[in-house]
C-alpha positions as CSV (number, residue, x, y, z in Angstrom):
1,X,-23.6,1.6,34.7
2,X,-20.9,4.1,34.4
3,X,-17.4,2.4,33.6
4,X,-14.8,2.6,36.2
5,X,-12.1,3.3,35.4
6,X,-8.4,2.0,37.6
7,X,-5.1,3.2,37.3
8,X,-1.4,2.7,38.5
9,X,0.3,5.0,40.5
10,X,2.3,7.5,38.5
11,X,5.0,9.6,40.5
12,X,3.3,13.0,41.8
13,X,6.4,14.8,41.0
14,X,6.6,14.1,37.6
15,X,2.8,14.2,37.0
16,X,3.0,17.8,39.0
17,X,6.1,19.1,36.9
18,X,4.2,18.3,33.5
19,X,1.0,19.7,34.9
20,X,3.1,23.0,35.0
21,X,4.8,23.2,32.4
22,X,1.8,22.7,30.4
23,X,-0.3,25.2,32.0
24,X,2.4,28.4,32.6
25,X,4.6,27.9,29.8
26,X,3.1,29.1,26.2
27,X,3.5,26.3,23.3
28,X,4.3,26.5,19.7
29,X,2.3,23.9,18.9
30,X,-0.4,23.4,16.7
31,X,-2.6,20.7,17.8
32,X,-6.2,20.7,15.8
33,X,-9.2,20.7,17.7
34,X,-11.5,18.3,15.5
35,X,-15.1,18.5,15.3
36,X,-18.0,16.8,12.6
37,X,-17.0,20.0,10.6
38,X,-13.3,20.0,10.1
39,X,-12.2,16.4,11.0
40,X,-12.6,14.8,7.3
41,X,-10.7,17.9,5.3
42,X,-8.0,17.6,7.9
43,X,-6.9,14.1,8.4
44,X,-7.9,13.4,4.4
45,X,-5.4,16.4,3.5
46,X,-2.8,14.9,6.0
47,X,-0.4,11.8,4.9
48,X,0.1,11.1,8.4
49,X,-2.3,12.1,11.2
50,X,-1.7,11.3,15.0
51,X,-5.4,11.8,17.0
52,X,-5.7,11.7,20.3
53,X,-9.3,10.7,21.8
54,X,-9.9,12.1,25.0
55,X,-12.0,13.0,28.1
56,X,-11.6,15.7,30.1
57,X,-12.7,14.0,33.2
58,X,-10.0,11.4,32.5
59,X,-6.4,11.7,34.8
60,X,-4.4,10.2,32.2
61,X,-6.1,12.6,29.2
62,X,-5.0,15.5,31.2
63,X,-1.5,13.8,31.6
64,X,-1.3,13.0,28.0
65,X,-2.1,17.0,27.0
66,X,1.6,18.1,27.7
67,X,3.3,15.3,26.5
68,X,1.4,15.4,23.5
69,X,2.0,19.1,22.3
70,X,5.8,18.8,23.2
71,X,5.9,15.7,20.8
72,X,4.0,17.8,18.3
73,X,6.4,20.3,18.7
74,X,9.7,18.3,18.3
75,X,7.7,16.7,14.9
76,X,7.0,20.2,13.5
77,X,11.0,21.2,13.4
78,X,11.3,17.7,10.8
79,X,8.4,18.3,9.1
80,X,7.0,21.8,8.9
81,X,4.1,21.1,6.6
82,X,0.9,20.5,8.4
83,X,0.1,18.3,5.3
84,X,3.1,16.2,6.0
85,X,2.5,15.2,9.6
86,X,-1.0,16.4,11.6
87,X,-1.2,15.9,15.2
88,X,-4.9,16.3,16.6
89,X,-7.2,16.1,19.2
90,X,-10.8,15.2,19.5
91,X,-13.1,16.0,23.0
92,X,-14.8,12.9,23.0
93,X,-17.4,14.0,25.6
94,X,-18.1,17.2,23.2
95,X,-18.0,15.2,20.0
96,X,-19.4,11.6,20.9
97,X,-20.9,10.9,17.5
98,X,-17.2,11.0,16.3
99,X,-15.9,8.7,19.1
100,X,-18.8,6.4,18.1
101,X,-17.9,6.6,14.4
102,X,-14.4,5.3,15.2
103,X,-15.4,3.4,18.3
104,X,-13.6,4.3,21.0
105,X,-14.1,3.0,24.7
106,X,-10.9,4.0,26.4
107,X,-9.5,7.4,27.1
108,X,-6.8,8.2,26.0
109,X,-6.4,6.7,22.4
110,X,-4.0,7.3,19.9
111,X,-5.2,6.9,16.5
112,X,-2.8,6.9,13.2
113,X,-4.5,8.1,10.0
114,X,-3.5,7.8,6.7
115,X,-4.7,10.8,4.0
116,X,-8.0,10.2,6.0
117,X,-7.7,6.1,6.5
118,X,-7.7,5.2,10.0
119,X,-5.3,2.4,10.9
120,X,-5.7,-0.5,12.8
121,X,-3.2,-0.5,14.9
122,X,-3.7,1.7,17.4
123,X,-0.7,3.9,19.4
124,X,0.3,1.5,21.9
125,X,4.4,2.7,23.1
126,X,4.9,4.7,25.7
127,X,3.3,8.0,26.6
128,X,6.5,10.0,26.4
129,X,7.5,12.8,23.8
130,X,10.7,10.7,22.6
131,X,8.5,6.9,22.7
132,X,5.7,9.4,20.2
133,X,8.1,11.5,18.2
134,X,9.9,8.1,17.5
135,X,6.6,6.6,16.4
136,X,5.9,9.4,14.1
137,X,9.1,9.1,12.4
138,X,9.0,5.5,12.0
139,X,5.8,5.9,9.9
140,X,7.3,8.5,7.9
141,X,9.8,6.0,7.1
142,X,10.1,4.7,3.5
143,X,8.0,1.0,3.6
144,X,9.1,0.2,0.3
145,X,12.9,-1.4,-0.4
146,X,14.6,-0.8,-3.7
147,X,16.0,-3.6,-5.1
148,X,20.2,-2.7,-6.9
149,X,19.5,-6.1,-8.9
150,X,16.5,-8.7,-9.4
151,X,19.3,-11.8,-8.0
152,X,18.4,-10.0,-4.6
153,X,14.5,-11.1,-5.0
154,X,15.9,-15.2,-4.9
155,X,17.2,-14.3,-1.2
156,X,13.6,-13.6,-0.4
157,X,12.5,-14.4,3.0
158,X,9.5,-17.0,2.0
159,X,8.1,-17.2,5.5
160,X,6.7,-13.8,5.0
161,X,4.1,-12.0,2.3
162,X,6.1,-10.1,0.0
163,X,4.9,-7.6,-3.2
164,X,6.8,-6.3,-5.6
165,X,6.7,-3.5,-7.9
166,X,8.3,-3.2,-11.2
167,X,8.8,-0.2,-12.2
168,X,10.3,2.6,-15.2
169,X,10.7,5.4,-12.6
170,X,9.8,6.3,-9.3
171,X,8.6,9.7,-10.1
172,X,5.2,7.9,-11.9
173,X,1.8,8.0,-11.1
174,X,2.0,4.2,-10.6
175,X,4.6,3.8,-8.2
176,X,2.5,6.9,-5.8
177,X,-0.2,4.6,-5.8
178,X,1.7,2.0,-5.0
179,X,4.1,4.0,-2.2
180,X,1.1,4.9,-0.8
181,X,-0.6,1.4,-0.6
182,X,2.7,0.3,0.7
183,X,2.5,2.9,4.0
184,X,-0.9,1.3,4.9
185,X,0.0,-2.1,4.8
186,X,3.5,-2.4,5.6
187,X,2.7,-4.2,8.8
188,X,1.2,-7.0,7.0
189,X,3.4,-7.6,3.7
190,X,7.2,-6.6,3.1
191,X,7.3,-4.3,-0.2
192,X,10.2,-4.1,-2.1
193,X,10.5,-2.2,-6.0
194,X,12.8,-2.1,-8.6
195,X,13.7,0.9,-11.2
196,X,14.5,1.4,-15.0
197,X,17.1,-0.9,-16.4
198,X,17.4,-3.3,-13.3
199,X,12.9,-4.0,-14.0
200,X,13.2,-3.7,-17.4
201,X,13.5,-7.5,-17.8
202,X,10.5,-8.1,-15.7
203,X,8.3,-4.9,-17.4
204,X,7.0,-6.9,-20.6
205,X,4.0,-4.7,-20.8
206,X,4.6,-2.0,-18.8
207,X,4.9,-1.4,-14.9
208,X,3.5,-4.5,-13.0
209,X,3.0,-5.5,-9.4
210,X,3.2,-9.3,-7.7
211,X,2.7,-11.0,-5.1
212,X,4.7,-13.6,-3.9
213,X,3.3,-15.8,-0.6
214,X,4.8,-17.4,1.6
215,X,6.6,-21.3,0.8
216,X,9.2,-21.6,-1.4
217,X,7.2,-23.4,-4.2
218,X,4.2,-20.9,-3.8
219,X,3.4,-19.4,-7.2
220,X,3.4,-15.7,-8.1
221,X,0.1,-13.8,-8.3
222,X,0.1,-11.0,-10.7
223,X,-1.9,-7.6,-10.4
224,X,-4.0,-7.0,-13.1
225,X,-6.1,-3.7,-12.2
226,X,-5.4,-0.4,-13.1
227,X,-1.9,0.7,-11.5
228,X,-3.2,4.2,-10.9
229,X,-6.4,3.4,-8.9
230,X,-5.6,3.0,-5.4
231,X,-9.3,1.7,-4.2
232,X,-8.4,-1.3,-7.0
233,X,-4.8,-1.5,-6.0
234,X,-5.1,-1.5,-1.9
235,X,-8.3,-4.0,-2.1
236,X,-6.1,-6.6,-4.2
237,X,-2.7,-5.8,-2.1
238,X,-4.9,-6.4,1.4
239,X,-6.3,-9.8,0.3
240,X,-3.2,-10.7,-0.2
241,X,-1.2,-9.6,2.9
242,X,-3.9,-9.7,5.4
243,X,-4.8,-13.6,5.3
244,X,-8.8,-14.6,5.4
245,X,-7.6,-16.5,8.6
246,X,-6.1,-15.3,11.6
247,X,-4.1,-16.0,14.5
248,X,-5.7,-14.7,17.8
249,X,-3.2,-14.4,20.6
250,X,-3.4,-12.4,23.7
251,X,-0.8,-9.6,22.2
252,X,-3.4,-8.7,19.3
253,X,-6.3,-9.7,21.2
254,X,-7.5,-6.5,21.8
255,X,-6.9,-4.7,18.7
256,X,-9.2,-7.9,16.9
257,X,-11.7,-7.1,19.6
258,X,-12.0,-3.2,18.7
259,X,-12.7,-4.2,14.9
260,X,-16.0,-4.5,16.1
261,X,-17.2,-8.0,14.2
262,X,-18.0,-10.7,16.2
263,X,-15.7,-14.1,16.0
264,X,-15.7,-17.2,14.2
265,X,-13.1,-19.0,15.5
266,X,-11.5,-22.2,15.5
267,X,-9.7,-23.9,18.7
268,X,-7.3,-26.4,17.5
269,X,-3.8,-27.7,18.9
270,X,-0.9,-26.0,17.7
271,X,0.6,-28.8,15.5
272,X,-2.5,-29.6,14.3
273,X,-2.3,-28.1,10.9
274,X,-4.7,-30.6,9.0
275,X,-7.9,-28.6,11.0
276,X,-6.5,-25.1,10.3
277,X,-6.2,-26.4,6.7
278,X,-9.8,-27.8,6.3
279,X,-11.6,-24.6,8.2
280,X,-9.4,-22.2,5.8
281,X,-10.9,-24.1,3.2
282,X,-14.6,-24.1,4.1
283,X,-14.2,-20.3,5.4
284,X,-13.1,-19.5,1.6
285,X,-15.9,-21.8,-0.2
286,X,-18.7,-20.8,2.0
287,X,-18.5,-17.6,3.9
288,X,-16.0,-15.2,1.6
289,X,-19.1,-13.2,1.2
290,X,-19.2,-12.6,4.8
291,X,-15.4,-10.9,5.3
292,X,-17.1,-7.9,6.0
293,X,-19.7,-8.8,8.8
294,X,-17.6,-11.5,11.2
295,X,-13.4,-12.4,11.7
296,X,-12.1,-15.5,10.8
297,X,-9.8,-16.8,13.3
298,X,-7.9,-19.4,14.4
299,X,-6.6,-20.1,18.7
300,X,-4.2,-22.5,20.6
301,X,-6.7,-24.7,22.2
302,X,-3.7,-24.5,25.3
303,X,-3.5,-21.0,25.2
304,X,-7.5,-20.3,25.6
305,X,-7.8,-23.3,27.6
306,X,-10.2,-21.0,30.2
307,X,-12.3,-19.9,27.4
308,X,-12.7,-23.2,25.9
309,X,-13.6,-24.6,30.1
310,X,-16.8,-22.1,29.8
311,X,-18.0,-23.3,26.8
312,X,-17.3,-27.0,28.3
313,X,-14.7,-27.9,26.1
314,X,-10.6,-29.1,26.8
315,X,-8.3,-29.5,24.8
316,X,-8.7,-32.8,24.5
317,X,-11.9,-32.2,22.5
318,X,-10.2,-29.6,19.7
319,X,-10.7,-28.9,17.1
320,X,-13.4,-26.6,18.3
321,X,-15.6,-24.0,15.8
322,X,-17.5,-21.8,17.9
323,X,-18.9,-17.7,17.3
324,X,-18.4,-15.4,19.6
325,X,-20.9,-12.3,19.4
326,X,-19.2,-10.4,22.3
327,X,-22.8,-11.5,24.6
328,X,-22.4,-15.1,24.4
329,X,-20.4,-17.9,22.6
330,X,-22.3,-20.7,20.4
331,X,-20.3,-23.6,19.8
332,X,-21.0,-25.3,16.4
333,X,-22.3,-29.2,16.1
334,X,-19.5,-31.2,15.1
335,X,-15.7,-30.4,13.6
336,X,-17.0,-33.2,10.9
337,X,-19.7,-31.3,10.1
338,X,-17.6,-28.8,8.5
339,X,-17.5,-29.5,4.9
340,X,-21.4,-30.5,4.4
341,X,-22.3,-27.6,1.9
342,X,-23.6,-24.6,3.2
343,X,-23.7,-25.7,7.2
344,X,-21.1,-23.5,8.1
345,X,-22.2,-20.9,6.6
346,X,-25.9,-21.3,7.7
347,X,-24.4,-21.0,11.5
348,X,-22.9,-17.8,10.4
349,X,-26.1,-16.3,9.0
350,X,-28.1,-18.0,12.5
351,X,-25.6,-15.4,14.2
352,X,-27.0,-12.4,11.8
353,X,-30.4,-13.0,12.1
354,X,-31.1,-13.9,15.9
355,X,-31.4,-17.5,16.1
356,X,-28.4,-18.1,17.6
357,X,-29.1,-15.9,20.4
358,X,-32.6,-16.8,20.9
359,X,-31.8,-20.3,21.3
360,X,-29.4,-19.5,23.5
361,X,-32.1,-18.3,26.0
362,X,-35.1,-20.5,25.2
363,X,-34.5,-23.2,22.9
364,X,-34.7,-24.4,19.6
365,X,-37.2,-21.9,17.5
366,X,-40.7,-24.3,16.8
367,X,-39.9,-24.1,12.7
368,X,-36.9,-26.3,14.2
369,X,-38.7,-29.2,16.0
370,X,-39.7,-32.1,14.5
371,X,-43.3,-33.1,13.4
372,X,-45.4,-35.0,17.0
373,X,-42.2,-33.3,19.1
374,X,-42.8,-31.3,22.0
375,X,-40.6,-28.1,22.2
376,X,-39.3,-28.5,26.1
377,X,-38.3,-31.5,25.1
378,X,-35.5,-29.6,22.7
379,X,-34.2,-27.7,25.1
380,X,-30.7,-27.6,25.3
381,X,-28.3,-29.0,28.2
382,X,-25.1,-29.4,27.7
383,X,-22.7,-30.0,30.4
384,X,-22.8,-28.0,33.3
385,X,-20.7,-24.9,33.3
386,X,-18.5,-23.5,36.2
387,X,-20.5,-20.3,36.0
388,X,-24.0,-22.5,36.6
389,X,-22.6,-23.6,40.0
390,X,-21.8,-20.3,41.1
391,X,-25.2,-19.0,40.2
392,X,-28.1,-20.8,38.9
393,X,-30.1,-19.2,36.3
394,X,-32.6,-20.9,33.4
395,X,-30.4,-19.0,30.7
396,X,-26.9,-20.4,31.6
397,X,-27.7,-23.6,30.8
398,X,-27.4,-23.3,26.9
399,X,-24.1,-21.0,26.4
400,X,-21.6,-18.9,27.9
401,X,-20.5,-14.9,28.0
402,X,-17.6,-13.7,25.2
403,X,-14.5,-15.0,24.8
404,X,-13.5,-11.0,25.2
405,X,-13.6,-11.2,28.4
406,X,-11.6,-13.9,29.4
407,X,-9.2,-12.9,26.0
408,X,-8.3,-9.2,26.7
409,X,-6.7,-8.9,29.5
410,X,-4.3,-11.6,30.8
411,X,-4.7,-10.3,34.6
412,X,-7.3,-12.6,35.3
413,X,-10.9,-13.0,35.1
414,X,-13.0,-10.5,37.6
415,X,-16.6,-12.0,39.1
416,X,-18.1,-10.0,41.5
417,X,-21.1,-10.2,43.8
418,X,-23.9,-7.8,43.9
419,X,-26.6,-8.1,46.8
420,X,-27.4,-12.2,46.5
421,X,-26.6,-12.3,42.3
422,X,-23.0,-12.8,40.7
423,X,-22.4,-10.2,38.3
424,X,-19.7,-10.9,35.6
425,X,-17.0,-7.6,34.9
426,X,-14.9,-7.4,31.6
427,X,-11.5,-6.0,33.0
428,X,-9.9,-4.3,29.4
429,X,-6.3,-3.4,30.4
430,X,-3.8,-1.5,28.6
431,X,-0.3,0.1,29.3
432,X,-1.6,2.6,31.0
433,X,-5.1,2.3,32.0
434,X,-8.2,-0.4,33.1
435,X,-11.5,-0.3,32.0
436,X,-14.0,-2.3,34.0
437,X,-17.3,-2.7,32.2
438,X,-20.3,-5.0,33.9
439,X,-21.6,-7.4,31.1
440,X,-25.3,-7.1,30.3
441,X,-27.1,-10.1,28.4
């Protein structure tokens, strides 16, 4: 079914006057048409790229054109090197291998690359040349802080992840790795360096990088790789500022959701540490081999009460551990049951290899009933869901649909009904547009 796709009401004269202008008056700029033949030699050869995916079908893509090359153009006076700042554009209807390859679903998006790294955080201010050029210049910003005198480090914010670079001068090749490490993940860790005589104290070896995290009695964590090899340098400096666990709120909801890895989450009260504590703990004994195929997350059981009611679950019954695959949720046994070796992990690897899902529609697989037991009598029936009473089917019974779609968008949930069946929409909103998907099992 062909998305639909709903959007505000923008003023007709201003959407007239920068229709225009960008049609009769010639440009200076020079945005880059991307294709599978040029896109990796241009945004790798950039140290800052802005990409705009679009569709020419798409109202607001055709808004954004105008806006976009003026913003170019204002960049291109501050920085004239087209290796210094890139602003492109890719035709995602032309080229939908490459809006597959960084999965885009919305038109427009603004992508930030970094010498060929895209970012996750997407473009998400205001669609206006000041609200873009702004944004540009921001990123071009130093990330790194130089410290006059190492007293400044004890006056360290401890609430927050902060590294540290001692270094003999800044014209090194160790402190461009590190500068450029820094301008990835600045968002996640506050960086700060020192220089010459004022590091010398703390340079017993040579240049050196640490990490300090957060608490006041945390201890230091020092870098021991090869200062010049970003790939060594960035993996190390990530594990560190991006934590194994994370928060999922309805402000980063979304960009979590357009990672692409399916959840494993845990519901628990806000004050209730001790749970966040022990699921930290089993997620880094059991499953750090996993970080690349599923997020790690923790929710505020009164936040996500609504997705906690479809999966029959209060508040009153967190801490919750449950995976959400984007199809369905699967709620796992019991919070006790965390720490018995390798059962977290085994409900991981049921999501990987189907069992999850097939149970979800027709019971526990036979390897999985119990010698002289009969199957149907296995079948799952857990508490009757809100979505059951609305309309009856043999596969609600044992699950629910994703937590995305209840997550994303904060406008409410949208149910619709088609002919004599309920059909359930996923309503993804942004600042300016909606995307209204139907949700297939």
């Amino acid at each position: 079914m062909r998305p639909a796709i709903f959007l505000p009401s923008p003023d007709p004269g201003c959407v007239l006057l920068l229709l225009v202008s960008w049609l009769f008056n010639p440009t200076r700029s020079e945005i880059t048409s991307l294709d599978s033949g040029n896109i990796d030699d241009t945004l790798n050869n950039a140290d800052v790229a802005l990409v705009n995916f679009y569709a020419d079908w798409c109202r607001f893509s055709q808004m954004l054109h105008p806006i976009f090359e003026e913003a170019s153009n204002v960049i291109k006076e501050e920085y004239p090197n087209k290796n210094q700042v890139a602003f492109a554009r890719v035709d995602c209807d032309q080229h939908s291998d490459i809006a597959q390859r960084y999965r885009i679903s919305k038109y427009p998006t603004l992508k930030l690359f970094r010498n060929g790294m895209m970012m996750k955080r997407e473009y998400r201010g205001q669609r206006s040349v000041t609200a873009i050029a702004d944004y540009i210049r921001q990123q071009k910003s130093n990330p790194i802080r130089e410290v006059q005198e190492l007293e400044e480090f004890n006056s360290l914010d401890r609430s927050k992840r902060n590294i540290i670079g001692y270094f003999e001068q800044k014209d090194s090749d160790n402190y461009r790795t590190f500068e450029r490490v820094a301008n990835i993940l600045h968002d996640d860790c506050v960086f700060l360096a020192a220089f010459g005589a004022i590091s010398k104290p703390e340079r017993f070896s040579g240049d050196n990088v640490i990490y300090k995290p957060p608490g006041e009695n945390a201890p230091d964590m020092v870098y021991l790789g090869s200062m010049t090899n970003f790939d060594l340098t960035y993996a190390w400096t990530q594990d560190k500022c991006v934590p194994l666990v994370r928060e999922i709120t309805f402000e980063n909801g979304e960009e979590l959701t357009e990672e692409g890895l399916p959840f494993l989450i845990l519901f628990h009260m806000k004050d209730d540490l001790e749970s966040l504590e022990k699921f930290q703990q089993e997620v880094a004994r059991q499953l750090i081999s996993e970080k690349g195929s599923i997020n790690f997350l923790h929710a505020d059981c009164d936040k996500f009460r609504h997705p906690l009611l479809h999966i029959q679950k209060t508040p009153a019954d967190c801490p919750v551990v449950a995976i959400d695959s984007f199809r369905h949720m699967y709620v796992f046994s019991d919070f006790s049951d965390l720490a018995v070796p390798g059962k977290l992990k085994q409900f991981v690897l049921d999501l990987h290899s189907g069992k999850l899902h097939r149970e979800f529609h027709h019971g526990p697989d036979p390897t999985d009933v119990a010698p002289g037991q009969q199957i149907q009598d296995l079948a799952s029936s857990p508490p009757e869901s809100s979505f059951q009473k609305l309309a009856p089917s043999e596969h609600r019974s044992a699950g629910t649909h994703s937590l995305s779609h209840f997550l994303i968008t904060k406008r409410g949930i949208v149910d619709i009904w088609e002919g004599n069946k309920l059909q359930f929409y996923r309503t993804v909103c942004s600042a300016l547009l909606c995307i209204t998907t139907r949700v297939r099992d």
